[in-house]
C-alpha positions as CSV (number, residue, x, y, z in Angstrom):
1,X,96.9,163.5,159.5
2,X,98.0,161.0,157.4
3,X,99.0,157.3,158.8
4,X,102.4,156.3,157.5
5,X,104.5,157.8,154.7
6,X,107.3,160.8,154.4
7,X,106.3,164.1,156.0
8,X,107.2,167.6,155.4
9,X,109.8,168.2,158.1
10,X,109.8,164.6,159.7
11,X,113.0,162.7,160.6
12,X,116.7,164.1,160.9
13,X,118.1,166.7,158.9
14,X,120.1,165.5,155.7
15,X,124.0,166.2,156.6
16,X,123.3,166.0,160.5
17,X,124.9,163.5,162.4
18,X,123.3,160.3,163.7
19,X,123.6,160.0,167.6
20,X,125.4,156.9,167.1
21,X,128.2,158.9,165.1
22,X,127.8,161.6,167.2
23,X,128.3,159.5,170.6
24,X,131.7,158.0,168.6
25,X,132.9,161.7,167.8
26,X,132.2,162.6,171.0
27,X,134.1,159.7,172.7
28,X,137.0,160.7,170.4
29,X,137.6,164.1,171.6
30,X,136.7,163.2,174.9
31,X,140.0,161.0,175.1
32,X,141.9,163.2,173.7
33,X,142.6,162.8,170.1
34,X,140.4,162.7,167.3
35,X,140.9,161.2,163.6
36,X,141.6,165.0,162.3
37,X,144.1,166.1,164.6
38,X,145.7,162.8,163.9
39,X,145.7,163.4,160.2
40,X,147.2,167.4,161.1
41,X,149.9,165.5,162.8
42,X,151.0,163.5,160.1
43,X,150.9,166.4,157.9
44,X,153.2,168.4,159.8
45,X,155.5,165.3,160.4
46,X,155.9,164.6,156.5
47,X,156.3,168.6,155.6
48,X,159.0,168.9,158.3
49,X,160.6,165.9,156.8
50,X,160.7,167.6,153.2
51,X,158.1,165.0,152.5
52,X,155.9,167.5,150.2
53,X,154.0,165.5,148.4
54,X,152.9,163.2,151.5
55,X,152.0,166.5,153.1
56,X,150.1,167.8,150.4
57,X,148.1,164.2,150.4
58,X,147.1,164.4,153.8
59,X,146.5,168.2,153.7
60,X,144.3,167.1,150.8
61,X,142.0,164.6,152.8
62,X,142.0,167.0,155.8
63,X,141.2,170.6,154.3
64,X,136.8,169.7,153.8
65,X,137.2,169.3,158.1
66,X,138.7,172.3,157.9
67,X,137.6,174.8,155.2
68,X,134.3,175.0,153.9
69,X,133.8,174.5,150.1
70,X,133.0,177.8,148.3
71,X,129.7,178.3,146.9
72,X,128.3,180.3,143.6
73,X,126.8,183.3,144.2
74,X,124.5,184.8,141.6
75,X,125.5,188.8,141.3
76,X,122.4,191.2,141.0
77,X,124.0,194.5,140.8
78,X,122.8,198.1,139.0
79,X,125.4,200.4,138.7
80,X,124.5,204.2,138.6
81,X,126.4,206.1,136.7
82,X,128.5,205.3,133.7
83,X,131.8,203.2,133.3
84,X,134.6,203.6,131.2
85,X,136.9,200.8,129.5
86,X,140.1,201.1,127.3
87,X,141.3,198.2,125.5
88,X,144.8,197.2,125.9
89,X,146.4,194.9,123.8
90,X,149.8,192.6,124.6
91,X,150.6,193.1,121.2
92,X,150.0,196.9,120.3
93,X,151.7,196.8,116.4
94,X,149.4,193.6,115.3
């Protein structure tokens, strides 16, 4: 084996936390609170308040904690059979 250099597999996986954040993160909910639930809060404060577009700011920055992005998905389908379509215009005298 090789002395030195990058290796296939080696080190910490990329989007994985550090232990130093992870010790931080874990402090956080240990006391009690953590930055999201702080962020939830405020949310709900400013939406109660009729504040909408504070709410939809913070709902903004909190939503990636709490929903997942959506990814592409490449469709490989064969259909059996056969398929019928009918064209239907908005406009059926032009």
């Amino acid at each position: 084996m090789p002395h030195g250099g990058a290796r296939p597999g080696a080190g910490r996986k990329k989007g994985s936390a550090s232990a130093r954040t992870r010790a931080i993160a874990d402090k956080a909910a240990a006391e009690g609170i953590t930055p999201l639930e702080v962020m939830l809060e405020a949310m709900r404060e400013a939406y109660d308040a009729g504040e909408l577009r504070d709410a939809a700011m913070i709902a903004e920055r909190a939503a990636p904690y709490i929903h997942p992005r959506l990814s592409s998905v490449n469709a490989n389908a064969t259909i059996a059979g056969s398929m019928q379509f009918e064209i239907v215009s908005m406009f059926p005298d032009a």
